[in-house]
C-alpha positions in Angstrom: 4.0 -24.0 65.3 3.2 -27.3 64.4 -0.7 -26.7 64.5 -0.1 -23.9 62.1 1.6 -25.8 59.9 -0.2 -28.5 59.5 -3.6 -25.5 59.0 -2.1 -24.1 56.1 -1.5 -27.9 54.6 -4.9 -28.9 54.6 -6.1 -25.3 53.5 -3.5 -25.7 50.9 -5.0 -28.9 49.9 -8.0 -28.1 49.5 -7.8 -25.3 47.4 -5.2 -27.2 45.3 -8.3 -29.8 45.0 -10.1 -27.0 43.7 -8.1 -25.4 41.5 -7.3 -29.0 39.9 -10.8 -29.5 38.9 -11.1 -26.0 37.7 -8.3 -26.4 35.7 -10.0 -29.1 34.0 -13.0 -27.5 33.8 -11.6 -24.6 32.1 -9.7 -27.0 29.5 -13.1 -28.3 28.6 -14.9 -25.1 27.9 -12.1 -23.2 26.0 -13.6 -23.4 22.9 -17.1 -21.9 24.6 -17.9 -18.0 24.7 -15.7 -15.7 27.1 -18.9 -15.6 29.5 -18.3 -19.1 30.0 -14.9 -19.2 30.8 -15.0 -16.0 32.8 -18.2 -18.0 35.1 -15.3 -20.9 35.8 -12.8 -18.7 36.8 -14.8 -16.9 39.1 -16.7 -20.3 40.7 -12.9 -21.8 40.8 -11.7 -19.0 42.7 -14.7 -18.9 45.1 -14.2 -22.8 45.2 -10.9 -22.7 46.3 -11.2 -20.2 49.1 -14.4 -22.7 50.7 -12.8 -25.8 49.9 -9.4 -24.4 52.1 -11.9 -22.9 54.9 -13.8 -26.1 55.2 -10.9 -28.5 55.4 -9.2 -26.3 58.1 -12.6 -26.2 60.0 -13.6 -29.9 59.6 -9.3 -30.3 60.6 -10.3 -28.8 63.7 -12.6 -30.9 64.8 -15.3 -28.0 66.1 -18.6 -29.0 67.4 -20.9 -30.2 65.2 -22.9 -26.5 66.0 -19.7 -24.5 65.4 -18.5 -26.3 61.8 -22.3 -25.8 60.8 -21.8 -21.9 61.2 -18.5 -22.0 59.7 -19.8 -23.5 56.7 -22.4 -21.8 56.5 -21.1 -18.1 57.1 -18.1 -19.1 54.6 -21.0 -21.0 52.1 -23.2 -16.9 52.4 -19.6 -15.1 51.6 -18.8 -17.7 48.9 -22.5 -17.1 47.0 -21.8 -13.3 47.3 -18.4 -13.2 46.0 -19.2 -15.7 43.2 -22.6 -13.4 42.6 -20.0 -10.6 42.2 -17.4 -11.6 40.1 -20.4 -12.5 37.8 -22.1 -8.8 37.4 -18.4 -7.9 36.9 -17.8 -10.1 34.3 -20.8 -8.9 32.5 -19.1 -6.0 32.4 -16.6 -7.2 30.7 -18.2 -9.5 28.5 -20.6 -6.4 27.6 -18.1 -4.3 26.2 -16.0 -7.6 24.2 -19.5 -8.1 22.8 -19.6 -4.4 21.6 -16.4 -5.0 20.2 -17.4 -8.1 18.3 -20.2 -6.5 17.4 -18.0 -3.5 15.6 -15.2 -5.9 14.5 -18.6 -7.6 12.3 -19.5 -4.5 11.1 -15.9 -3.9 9.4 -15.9 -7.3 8.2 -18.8 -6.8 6.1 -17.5 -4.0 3.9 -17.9 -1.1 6.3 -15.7 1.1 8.3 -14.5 0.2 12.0 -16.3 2.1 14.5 -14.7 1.5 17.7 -17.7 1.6 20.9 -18.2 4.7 22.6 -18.3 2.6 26.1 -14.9 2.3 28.1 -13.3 -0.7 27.9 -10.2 -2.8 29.7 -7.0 -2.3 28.5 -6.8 -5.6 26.4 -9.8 -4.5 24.7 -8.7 -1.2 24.1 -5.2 -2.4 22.6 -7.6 -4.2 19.9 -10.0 -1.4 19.5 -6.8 0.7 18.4 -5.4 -2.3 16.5 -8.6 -2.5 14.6 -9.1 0.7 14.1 -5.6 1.4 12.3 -6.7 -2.0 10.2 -9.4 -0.5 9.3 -8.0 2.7 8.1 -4.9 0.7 6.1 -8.1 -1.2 4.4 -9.8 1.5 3.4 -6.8 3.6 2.1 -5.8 -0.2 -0.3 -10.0 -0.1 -1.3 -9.3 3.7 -2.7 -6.8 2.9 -4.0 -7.9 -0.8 -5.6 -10.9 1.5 -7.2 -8.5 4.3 -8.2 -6.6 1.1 -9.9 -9.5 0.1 -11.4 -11.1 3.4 -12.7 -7.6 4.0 -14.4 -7.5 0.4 -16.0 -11.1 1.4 -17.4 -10.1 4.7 -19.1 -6.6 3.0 -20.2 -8.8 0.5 -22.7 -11.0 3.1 -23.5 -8.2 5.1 -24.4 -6.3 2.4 -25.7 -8.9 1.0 -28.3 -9.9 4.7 -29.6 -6.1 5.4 -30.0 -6.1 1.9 -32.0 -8.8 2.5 -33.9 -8.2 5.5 -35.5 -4.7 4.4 -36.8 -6.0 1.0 -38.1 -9.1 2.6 -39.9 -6.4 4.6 -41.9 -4.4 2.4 -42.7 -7.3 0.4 -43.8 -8.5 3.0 -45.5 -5.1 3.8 -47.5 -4.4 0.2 -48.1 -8.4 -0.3 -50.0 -7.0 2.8 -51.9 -4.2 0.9 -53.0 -6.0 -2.0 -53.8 -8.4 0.1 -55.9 -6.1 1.8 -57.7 -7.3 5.0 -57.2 -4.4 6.5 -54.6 -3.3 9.7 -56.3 0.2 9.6 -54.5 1.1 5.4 -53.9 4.3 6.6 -52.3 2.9 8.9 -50.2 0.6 6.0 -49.0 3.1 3.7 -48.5 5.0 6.0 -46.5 1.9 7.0 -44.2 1.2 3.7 -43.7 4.4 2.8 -42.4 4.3 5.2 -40.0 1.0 4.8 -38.4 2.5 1.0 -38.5 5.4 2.6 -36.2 3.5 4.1 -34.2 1.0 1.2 -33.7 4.1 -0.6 -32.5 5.7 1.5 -30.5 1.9 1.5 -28.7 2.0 -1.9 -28.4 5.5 -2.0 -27.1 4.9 0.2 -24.0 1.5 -1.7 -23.1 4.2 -4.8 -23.1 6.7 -2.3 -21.0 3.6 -1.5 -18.5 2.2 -5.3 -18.0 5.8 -6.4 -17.1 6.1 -3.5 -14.8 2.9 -4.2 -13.4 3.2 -7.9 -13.1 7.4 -7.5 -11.3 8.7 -9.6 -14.7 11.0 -6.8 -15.0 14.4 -7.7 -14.8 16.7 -5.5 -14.6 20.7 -6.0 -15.6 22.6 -3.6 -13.6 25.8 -2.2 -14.2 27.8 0.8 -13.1 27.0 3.7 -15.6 27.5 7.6 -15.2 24.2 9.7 -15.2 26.2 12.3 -17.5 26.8 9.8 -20.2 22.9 8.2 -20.1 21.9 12.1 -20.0 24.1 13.2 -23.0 23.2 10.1 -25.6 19.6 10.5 -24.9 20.2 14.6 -25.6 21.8 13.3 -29.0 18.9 11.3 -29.5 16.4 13.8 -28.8 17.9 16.3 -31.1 16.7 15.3 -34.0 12.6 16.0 -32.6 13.8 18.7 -31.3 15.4 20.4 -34.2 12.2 19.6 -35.6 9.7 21.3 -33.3 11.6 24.3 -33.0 12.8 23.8 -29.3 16.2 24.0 -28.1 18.1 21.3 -26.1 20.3 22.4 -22.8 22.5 20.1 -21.1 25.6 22.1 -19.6 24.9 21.1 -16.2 26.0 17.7 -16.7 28.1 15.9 -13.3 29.5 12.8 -13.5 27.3 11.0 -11.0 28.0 7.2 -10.7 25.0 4.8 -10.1 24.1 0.9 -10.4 21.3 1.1 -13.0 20.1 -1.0 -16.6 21.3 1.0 -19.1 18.9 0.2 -21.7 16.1 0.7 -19.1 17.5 4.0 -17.7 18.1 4.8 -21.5 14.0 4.2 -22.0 13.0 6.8 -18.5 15.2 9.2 -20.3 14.1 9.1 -23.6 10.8 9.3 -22.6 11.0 12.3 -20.3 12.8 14.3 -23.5 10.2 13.4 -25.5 7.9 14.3 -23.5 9.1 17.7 -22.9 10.0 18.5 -26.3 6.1 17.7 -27.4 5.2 20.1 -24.5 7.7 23.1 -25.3 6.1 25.3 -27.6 8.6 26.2 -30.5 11.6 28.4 -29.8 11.4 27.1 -26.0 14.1 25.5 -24.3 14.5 21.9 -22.5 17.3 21.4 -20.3 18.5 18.3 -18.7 20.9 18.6 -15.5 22.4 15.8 -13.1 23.8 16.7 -9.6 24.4 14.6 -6.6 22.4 15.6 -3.3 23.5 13.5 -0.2 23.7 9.9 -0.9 21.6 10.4 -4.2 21.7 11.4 -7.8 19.3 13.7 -9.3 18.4 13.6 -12.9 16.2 16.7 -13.7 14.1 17.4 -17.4 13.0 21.2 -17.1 10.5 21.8 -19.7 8.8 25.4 -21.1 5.1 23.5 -21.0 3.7 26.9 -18.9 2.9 24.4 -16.0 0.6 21.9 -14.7 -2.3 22.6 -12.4 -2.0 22.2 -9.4 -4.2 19.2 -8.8 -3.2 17.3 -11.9 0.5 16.9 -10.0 -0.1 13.8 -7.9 -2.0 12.1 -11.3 1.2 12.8 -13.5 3.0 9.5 -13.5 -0.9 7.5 -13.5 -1.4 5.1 -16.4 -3.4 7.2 -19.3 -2.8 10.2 -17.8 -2.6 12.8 -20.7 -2.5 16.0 -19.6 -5.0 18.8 -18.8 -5.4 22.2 -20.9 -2.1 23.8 -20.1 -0.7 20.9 -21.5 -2.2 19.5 -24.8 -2.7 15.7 -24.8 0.4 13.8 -27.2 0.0 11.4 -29.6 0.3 8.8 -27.4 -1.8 6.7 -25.3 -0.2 8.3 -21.6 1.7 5.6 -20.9 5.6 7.3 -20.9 5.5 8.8 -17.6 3.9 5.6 -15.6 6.2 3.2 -17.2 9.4 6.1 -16.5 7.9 6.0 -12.8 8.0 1.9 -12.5 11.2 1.8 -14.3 12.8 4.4 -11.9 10.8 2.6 -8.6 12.1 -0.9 -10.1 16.1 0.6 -9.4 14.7 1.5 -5.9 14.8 5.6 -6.9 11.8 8.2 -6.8 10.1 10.2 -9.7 8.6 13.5 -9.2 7.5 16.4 -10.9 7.5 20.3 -9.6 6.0 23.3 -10.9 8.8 26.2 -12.2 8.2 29.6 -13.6 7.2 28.9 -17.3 7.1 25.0 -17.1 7.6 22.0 -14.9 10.3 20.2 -13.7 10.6 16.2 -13.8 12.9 14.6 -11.4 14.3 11.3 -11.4 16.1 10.3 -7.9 18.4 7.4 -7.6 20.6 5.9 -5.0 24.4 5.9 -5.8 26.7 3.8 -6.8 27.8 1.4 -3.8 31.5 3.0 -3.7 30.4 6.4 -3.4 27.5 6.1 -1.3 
């Protein structure tokens, strides 16, 4: 029992010898290739296993005839095993190198296209981690240019709708000046509303930069939907009454929420407008608030005829005005993106559906913490 013992001490040594230097080795090379550090770890492990041998052998004092056999039968199996592990780690290496070679690729601008060949399992966990990567990147890159294209037609859009106000009023006010305005009243008064209207322009490009930029601030208070919903009807009446189209709100529940008045005041405001502009004369808007689950629903239901079908999802863009079944307003389509980051700024959802003889805008909103 003894002799055994003391065996598996010096093979124990030995190999601990071994693995000691390989350890070191290894340390020294681990900022080298994976070839390189997969060629240590297969010579340490080869190392070890013919260091242990050998001191057991020379241990045993065998004649000089028998130790040269033992080390050289055990110095054969060590070259093939060593040889081995190497064309295996090839392997290996091949396919990282593959995977290097696609992770490149994606870098540069492209998409990720993970290698055909199989792979280990570590490899394929980042062949899958890349390739969802590469699919979030591409989805932020369409969207970044969809971003971009918009900001484009936006000051396109924004300096004809400036233009054309500003060369009238230039126009009026040389008139003036001359003398030769038939109607000075009638000047003055256009003037001062293409001034209003240059301002309240100006004042939702202001709205949409700080929406853009998170500078809005929002001061929250508890509020009931049906009051926010009944002064902006008052305050719509008067357009209304104007163009003709008649203003429903019967459907009107008191539905508590944590919002900024003035804010909320502005989405709802804007959606009124908006479908009054839309509602051909002696058509009907109606407004409606009801409580589904832990949310409130604000709804604008307008008489527009409808909105095609692939102009939905562009609705609440910046510029967006509209298609032929629903003529372009006055403005510069900025109400419904600055409605959609006022309601995403109180952590609620805006939406628009399709009904029979108009559309349907939706404003979603949490509830108020007490009746959550």
């Amino acid at each position: 029992m003894n002799d055994v013992l003391l065996i598996a001490l010096f093979a124990l040594a030995g190999a601990a010898g071994a693995g000691v230097l390989g350890a070191v080795a290894l340390r020294l090379v681990r900022h080298r290739s994976v070839t390189v550090s997969l060629t240590v770890v297969a010579a340490v492990t080869v190392t070890a296993m013919l260091a242990g041998t050998l001191a057991v052998a020379w241990a045993m004092f065998l004649s000089p005839h028998d130790l040269t056999v033992v080390t050289l039968v055990v110095a054969m199996a060590a070259v093939v095993s060593l040889a081995t592990a190497l064309l295996l780690g090839r392997w290996v290496v091949a396919r990282s190198r593959d995977l290097a070679r696609a992770a490149r690729e994606f870098g540069e601008g492209g998409g990720f296209a993970a290698p055909s060949a199989r792979a280990t399992a570590e490899l394929a966990d980042v062949t899958r981690e890349l390739a969802a990567t590469s699919a979030r990147l591409a989805a932020s890159r369409e969207r970044e240019r969809a971003l971009e294209t918009s900001r484009r037609e936006l000051v396109a859009w924004i300096s004809h709708d400036l233009r054309t106000p500003l060369a009238g009023i230039r126009a009026m006010a040389e008139a003036l000046e001359d003398g030769v305005a038939a109607d000075p009243g009638r000047y003055h008064r256009q003037i001062r509303t293409e001034v209003e209207r240059l301002g309240t322009m100006v004042g939702d490009l202001f709205e949409l930069s700080r929406i853009h930029a998170g500078a809005l601030e929002l001061a929250t208070s508890r509020v009931s939907l049906q009051d926010l919903a009944g002064d902006a009807l008052l305050g719509a009446d008067p357009l209304a009454r104007e163009r003709g189209v008649r203003l429903l709100g019967g459907a009107l529940a008191h539905v508590p929420v944590e919002v900024d008045g003035k804010e909320m005041t502005r989405v709802l405001a804007n959606l009124l407008v908006n479908a009054i502009r839309h509602t051909p004369a002696d058509g009907t808007v109606t407004v409606a608030v009801d409580r589904h689950g832990d949310s409130a629903v604000l709804s604008v239901t307008d008489g527009c005829g409808g909105i095609p079908e692939e102009d939905l999802a562009k609705v609440f863009d910046t510029g967006w005005r509209g298609s032929p079944a629903r003529t372009p307003p006055a403005g510069a389509g900025l109400g419904l993106a600055i409605v959609r980051g006022i309601v995403e700024a109180h952590a609620g959802h805006a939406a628009v559906h399709n009904v029979p003889g108009g559309c349907r805008f939706e404003v979603t909103l949490p509830l108020a913490a007490a009746h959550a």
